[in-house]
LOLOPA-423530 format. One line per 5 residues: number of its first residue (from 1); their letters; for each residue x, y, z of N, C-alpha, C. Coordinates in pm, whole numbers. Layout:
residues N
NUM) a) X Y Z X Y Z X Y Z | ...
END
This chain:
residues 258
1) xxxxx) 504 -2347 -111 650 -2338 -95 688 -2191 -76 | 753 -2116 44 795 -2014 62 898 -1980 -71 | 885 -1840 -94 982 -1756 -163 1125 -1692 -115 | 1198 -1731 -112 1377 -1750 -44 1364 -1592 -5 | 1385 -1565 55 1419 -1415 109 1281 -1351 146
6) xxxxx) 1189 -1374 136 1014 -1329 121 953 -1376 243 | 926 -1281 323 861 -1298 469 706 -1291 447 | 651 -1201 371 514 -1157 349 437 -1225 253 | 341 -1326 278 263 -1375 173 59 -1376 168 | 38 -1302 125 -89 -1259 148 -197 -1349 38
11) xxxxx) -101 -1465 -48 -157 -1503 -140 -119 -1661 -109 | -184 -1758 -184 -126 -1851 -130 -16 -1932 -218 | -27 -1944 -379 49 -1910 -501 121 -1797 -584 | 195 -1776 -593 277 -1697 -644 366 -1751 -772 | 294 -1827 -878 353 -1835 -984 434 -1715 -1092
16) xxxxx) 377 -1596 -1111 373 -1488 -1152 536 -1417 -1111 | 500 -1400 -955 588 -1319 -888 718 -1385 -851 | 754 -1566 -826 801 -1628 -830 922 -1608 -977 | 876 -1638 -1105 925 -1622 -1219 995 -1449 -1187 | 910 -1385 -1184 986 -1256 -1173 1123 -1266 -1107
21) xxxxx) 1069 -1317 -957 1199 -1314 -886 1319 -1364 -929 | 1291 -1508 -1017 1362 -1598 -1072 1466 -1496 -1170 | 1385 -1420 -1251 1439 -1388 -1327 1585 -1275 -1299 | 1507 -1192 -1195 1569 -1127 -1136 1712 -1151 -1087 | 1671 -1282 -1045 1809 -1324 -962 1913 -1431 -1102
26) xxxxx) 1866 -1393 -1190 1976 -1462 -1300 1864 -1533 -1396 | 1817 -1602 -1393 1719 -1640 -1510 1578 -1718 -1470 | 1489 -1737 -1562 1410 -1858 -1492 1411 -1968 -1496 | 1380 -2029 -1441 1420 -2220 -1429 1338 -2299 -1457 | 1229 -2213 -1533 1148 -2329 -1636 1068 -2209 -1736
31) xxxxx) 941 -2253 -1758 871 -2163 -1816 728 -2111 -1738 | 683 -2023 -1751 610 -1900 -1688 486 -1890 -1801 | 381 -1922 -1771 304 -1950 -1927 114 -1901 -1835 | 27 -1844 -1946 -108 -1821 -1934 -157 -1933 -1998 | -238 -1992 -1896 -304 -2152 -1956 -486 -2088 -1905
36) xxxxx) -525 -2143 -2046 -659 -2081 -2037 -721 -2258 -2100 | -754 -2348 -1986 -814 -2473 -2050 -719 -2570 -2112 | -691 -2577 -2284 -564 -2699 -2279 -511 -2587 -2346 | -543 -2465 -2391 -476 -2366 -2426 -365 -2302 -2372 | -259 -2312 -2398 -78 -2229 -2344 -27 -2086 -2419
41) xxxxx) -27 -1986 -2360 84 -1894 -2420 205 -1868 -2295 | 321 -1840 -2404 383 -1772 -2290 398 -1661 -2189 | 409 -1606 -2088 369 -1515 -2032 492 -1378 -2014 | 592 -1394 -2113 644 -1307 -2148 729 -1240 -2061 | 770 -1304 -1939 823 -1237 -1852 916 -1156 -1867
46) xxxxx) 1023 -1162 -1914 1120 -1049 -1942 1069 -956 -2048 | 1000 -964 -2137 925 -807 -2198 851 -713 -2139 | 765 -814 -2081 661 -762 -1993 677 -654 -1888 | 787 -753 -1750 829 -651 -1639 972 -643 -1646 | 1051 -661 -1736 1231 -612 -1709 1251 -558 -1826
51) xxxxx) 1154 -489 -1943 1180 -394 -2068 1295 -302 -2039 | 1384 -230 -2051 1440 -119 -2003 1395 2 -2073 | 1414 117 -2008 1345 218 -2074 1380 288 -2238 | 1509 193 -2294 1544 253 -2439 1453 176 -2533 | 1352 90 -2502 1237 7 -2521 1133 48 -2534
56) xxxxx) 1120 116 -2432 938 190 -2447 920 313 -2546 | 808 252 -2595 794 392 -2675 782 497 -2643 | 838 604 -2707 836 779 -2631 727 829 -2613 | 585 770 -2713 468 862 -2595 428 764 -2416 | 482 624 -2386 465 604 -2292 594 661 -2182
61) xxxxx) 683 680 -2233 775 772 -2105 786 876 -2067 | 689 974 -2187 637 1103 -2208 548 1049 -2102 | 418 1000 -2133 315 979 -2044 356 956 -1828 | 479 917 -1862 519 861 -1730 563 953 -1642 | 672 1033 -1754 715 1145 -1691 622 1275 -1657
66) xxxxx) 524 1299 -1715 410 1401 -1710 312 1331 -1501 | 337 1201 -1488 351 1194 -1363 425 1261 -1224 | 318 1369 -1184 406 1455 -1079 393 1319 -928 | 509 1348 -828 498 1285 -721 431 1381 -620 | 416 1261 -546 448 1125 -487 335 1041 -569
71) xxxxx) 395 947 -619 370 859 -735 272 729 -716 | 162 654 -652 137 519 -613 137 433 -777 | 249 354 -774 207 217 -858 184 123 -837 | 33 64 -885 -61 9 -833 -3 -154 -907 | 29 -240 -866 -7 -375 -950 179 -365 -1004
76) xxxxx) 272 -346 -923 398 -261 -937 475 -373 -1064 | 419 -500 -1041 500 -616 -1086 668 -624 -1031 | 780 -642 -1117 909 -664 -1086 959 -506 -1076 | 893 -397 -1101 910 -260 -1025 980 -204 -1165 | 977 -218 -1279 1037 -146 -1434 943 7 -1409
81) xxxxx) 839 21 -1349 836 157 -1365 830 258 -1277 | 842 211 -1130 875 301 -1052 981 261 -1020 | 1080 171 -1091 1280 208 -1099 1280 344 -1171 | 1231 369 -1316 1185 509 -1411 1158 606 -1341 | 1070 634 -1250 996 719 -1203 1064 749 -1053
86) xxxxx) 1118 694 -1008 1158 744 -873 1349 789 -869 | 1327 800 -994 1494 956 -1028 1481 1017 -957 | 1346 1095 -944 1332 1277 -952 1194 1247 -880 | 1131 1147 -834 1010 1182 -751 989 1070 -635 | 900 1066 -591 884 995 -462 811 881 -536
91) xxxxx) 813 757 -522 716 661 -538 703 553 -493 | 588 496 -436 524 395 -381 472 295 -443 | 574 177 -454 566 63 -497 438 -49 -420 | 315 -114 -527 232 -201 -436 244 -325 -542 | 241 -457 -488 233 -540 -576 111 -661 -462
96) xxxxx) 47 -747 -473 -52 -873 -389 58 -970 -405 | 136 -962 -509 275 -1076 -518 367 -1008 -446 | 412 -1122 -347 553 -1145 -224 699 -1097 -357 | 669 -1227 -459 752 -1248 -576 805 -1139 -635 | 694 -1054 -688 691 -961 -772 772 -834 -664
101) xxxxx) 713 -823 -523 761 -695 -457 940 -693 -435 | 948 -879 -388 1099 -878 -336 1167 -860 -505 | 1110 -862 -584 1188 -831 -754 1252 -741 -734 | 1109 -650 -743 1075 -498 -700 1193 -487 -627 | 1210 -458 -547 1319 -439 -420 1478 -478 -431
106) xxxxx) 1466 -596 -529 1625 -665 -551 1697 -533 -647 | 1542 -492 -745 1604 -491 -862 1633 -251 -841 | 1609 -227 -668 1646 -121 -682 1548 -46 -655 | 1402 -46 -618 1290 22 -571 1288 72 -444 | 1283 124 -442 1320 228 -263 1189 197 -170
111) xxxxx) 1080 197 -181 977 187 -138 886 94 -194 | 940 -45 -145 815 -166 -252 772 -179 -178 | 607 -244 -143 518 -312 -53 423 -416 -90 | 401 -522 -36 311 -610 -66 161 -530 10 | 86 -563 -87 -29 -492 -72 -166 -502 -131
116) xxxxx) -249 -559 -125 -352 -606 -202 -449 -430 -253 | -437 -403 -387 -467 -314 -445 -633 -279 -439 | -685 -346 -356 -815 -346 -332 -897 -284 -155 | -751 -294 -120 -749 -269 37 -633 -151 60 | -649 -28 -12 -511 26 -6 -473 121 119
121) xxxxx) -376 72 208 -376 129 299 -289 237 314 | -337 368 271 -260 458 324 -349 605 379 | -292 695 408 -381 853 434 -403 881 334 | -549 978 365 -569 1009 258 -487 1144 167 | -524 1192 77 -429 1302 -25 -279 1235 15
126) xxxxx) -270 1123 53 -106 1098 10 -28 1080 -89 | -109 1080 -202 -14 1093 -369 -102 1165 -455 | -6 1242 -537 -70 1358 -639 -67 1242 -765 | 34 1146 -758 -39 1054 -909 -89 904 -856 | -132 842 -1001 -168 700 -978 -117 599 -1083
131) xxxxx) -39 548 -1103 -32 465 -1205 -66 300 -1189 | -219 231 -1281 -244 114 -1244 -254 97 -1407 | -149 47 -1408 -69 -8 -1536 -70 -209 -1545 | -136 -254 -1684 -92 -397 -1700 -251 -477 -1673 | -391 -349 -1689 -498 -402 -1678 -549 -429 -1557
136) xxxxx) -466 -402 -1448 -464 -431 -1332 -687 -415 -1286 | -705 -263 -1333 -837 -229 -1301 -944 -356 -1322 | -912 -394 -1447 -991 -512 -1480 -1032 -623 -1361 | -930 -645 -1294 -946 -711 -1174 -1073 -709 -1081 | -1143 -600 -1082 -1244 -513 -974 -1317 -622 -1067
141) xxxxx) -1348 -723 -1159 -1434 -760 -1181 -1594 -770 -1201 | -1616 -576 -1196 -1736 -522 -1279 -1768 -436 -1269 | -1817 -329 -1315 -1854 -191 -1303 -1879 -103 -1171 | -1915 -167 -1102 -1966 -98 -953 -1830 -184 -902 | -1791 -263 -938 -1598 -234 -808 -1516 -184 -903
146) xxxxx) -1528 -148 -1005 -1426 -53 -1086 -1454 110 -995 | -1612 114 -1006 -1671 261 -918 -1574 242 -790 | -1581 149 -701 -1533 119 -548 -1424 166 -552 | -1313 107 -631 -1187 96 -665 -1148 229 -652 | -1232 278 -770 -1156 435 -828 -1178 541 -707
151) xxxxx) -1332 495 -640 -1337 576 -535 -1269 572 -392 | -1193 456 -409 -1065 503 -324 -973 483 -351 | -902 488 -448 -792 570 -510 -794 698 -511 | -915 746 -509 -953 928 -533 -926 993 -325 | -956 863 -254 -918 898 -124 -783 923 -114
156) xxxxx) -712 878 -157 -522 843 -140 -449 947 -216 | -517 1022 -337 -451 1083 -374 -528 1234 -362 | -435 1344 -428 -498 1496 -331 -592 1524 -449 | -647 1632 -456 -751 1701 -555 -727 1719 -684 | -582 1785 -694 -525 1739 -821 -450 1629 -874
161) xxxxx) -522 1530 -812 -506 1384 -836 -522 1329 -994 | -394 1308 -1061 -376 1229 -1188 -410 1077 -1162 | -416 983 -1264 -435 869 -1285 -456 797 -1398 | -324 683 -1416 -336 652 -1531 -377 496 -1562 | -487 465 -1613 -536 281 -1603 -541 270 -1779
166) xxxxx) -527 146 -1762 -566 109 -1912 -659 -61 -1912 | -668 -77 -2053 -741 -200 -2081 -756 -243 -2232 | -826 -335 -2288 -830 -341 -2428 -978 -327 -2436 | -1009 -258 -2589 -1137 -220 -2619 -1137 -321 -2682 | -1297 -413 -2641 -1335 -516 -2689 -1414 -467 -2817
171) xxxxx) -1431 -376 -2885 -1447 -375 -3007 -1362 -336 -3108 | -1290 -365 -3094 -1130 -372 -3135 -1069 -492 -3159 | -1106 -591 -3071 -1063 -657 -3044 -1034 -827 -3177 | -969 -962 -3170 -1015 -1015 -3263 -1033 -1120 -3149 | -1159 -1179 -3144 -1184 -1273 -3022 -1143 -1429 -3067
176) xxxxx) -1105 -1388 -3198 -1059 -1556 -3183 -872 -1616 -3158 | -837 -1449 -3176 -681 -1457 -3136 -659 -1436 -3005 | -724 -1349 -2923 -720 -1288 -2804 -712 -1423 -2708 | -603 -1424 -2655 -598 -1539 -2527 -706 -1465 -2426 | -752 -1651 -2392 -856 -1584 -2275 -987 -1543 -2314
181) xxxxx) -1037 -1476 -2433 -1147 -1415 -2457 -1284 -1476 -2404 | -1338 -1396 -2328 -1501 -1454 -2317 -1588 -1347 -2348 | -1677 -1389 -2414 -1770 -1283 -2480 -1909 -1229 -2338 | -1917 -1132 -2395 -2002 -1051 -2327 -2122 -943 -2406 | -2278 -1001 -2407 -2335 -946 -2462 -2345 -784 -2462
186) xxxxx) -2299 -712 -2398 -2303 -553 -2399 -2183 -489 -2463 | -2229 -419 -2524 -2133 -351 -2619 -2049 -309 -2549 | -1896 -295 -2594 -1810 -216 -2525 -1739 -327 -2451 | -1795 -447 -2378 -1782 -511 -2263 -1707 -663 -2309 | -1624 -691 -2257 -1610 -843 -2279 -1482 -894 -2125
191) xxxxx) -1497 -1012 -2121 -1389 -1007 -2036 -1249 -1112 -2095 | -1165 -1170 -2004 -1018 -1245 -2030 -1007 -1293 -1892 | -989 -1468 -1903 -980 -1537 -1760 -895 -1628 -1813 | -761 -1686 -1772 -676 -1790 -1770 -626 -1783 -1591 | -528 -1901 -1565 -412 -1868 -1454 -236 -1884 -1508
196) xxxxx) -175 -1846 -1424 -80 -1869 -1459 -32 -2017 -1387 | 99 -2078 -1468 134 -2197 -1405 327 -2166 -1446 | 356 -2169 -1363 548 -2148 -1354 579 -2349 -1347 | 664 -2365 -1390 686 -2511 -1379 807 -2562 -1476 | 858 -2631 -1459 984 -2743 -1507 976 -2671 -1668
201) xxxxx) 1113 -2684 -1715 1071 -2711 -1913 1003 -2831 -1952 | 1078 -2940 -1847 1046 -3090 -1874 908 -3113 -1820 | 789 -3153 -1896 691 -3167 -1819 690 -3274 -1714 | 793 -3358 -1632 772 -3466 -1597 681 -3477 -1437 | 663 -3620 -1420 571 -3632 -1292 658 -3637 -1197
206) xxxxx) 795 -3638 -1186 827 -3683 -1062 821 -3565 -954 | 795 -3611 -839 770 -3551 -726 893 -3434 -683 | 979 -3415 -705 1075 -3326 -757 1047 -3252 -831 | 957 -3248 -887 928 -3144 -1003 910 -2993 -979 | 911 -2903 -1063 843 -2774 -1007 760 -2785 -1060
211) xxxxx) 674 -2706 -1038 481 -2637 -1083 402 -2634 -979 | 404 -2495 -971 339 -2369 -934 202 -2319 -989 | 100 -2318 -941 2 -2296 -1057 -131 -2204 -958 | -119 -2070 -1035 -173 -1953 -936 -334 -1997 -979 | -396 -1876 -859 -584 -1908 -921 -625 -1857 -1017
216) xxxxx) -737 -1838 -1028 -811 -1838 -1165 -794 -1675 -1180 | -769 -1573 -1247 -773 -1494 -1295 -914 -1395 -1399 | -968 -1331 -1344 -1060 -1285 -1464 -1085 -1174 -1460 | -1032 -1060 -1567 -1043 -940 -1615 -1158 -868 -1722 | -1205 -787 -1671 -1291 -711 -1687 -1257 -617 -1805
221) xxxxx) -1324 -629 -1931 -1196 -588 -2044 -1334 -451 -2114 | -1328 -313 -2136 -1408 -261 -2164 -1340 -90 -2266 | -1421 -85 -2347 -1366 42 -2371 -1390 155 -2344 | -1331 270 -2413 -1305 425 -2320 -1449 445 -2323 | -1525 453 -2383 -1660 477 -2381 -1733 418 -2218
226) xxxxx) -1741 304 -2257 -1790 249 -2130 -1694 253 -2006 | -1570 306 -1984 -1483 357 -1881 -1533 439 -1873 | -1585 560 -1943 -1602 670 -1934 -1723 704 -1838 | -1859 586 -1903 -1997 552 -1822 -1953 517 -1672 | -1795 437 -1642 -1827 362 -1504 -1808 464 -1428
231) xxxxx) -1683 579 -1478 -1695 675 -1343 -1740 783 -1336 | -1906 790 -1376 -1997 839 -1299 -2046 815 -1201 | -2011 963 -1088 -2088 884 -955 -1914 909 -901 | -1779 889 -934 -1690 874 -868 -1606 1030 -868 | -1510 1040 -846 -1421 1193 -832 -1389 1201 -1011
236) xxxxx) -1338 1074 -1049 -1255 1096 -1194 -1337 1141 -1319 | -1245 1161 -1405 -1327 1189 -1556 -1253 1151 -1639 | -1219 1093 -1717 -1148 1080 -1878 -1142 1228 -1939 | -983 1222 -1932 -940 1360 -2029 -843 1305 -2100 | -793 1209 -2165 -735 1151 -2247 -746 992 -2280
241) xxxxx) -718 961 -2383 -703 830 -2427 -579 819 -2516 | -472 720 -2513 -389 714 -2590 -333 588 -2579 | -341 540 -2771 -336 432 -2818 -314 429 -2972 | -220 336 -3053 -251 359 -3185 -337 349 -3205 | -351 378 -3352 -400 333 -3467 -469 188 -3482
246) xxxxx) -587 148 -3460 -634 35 -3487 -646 -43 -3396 | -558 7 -3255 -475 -90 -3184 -635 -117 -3054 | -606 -237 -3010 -735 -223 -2897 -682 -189 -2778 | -582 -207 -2697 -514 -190 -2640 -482 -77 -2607 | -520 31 -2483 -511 177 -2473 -515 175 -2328
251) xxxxx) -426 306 -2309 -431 384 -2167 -530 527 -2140 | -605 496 -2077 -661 633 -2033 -608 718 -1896 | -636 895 -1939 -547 918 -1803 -708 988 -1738 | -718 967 -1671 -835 1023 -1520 -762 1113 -1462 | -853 1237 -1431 -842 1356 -1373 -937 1356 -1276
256) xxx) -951 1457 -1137 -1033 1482 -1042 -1115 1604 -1119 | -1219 1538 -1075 -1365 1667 -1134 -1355 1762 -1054 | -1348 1916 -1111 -1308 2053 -1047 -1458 2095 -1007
END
């Protein structure tokens, strides 16, 4: 089913980006949920991508703002952080969701694009930052396309190329709360696979119904340590990590090796 205003679809489901839009345009019209087997959570849509910035905590808007432009955000979702970021700098909105970009765009993004984050098409040294925010990296689905990945991202942006990814450290982690969890014998390493499904409140069958139900999803979940191992061999290095206390859940920022 096409997305009302959405010309570009590079995917063939758009549960995710759909809800966004929904939301965008006044509310959603059912529920938006991570189904991992007969397992349901909700998928949080309005915390997630429409937080406003008196919300975020001050070392992540510190972190945001320490972003010099021209800015690429990678995995942009409904566009909450390059609306933030493009005050005072240039930034380039990418989302693989139609849903998520036309959000992006309703909700005030100057430059959104549908764009599969794996194929990124632009010149090279065209942005001094990177922000792939929301686990997005995990996606590359294993160490040598995390390497791929990063090594062209390091094409797109100039020498003093910033970059900020995150993920959860699976030894941190509690695998029996963690939606999604699949274990992985190497330390450091584990991954998280559900899909999403957008659909009715009412579960009913009739052919009228909505439900939407995207593909399979599976993230590559590892900590700074073993981030640290994958990009050897690539431009970046780990010069920060920041995360509470206890917390598994952390952003690392990548620098270009001098």
């Amino acid at each position: 089913m096409p997305l009302d205003g959405v010309d570009e679809q590079p995917i063939e489901a758009d549960p995710l980006g759909r809800a966004m839009l929904d939301y965008r345009r006044g509310g959603l019209r059912g529920v938006c949920e991570y189904v991992d087997g007969a397992e349901r959570t909700d998928a949080q849509v309005a915390d997630h991508y429409f937080a406003p910035p008196t919300e975020w905590p001050e070392r992540w808007q510190s972190l945001l703002d320490s972003l010099d432009g021209p800015v690429l955000d990678v995995g942009c979702g409904a566009g909450q952080y390059a609306l933030f970021l493009q005050d005072d700098r240039e930034v380039v909105a990418v989302d693989a969701s139609p849903g998520a970009v036309e959000a992006a765009r309703e909700g005030g993004v100057v430059d959104a694009r549908v764009m599969d984050m794996f194929a990124l098409d632009f010149p090279r040294d065209r942005f001094r930052s990177a922000l792939v925010n929301g686990t997005q990296l995990g996606l590359a689905g294993s160490f040598a396309g995390i390497r791929a990945f990063l090594s062209d991202l390091a094409g797109v942006t100039d020498e003093s190329g910033v970059a900020v990814v995150d993920s959860y450290d699976p030894t941190r982690l509690d695998a029996e709360s963690f939606f999604g969890y699949r274990s992985d014998p190497r330390r450091g390493v584990a991954r998280r696979a559900f899909h999403v499904e957008y659909r009715d409140s009412e579960s009913g069958e009739s052919s009228g119904a909505m439900r939407e139900v995207g593909r399979a999803l599976s993230f590559l979940l590892f900590s700074p340590d073993r981030l640290a191992d994958a990009l050897v061999g690539t431009p970046w290095h780990v010069v920060g990590v920041r995360r509470r206390d206890g917390d598994p859940y952390y952003r690392a920022v990548l620098e270009k090796r001098r």
